[in-house]
N, C-alpha and C positions, 0 to 999 in steps of 0.2 A: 239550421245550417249544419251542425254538427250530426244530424239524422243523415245526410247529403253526403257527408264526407266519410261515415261510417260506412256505409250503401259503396260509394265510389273506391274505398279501401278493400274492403271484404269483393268486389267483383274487379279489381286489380290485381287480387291472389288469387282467388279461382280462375283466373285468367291464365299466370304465371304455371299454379299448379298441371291446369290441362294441358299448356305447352312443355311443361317437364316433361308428365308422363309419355305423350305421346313421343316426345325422343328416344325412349325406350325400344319403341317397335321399328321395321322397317317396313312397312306395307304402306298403298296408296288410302288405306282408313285413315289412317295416323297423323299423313300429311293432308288431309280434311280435316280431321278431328283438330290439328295443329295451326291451320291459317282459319278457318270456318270460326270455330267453338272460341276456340283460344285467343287468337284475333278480333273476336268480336266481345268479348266479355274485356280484354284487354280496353280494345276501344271505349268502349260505353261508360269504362269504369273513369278513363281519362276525360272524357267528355262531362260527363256526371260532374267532375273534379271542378273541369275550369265552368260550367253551367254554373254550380253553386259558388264561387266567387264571385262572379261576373254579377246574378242575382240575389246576392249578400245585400240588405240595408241595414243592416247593422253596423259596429263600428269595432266592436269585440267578439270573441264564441262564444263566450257566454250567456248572451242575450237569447 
């Protein structure tokens, strides 16, 4: 579980990151690069997130 939520942490930032930079530019890459790239690593990373609770049989993180 704790593999799961490192995974779902780390592409919640790379998520954030890509929509940072692309606010930088004003071109129509950017605003791809911003809903595409960024919005989808975003996603997956929050999906990942509630996935591994939801298939958590454990009772602690520890285990």
């Amino acid at each position: 579980m704790l593999r799961k939520l490192r995974v779902s942490g780390i592409l919640l930032i790379f998520g954030l990151v890509i929509e940072a930079l692309s606010l930088l530019w004003n071109t129509a890459a950017s605003f791809m690069s911003f809903a595409v790239f960024g919005g989808l690593c975003f996603a997956s990373g929050i999906l990942l997130f509630l996935y591994s609770l939801v298939s958590s049989n454990t009772t602690g993180l520890n285990d």
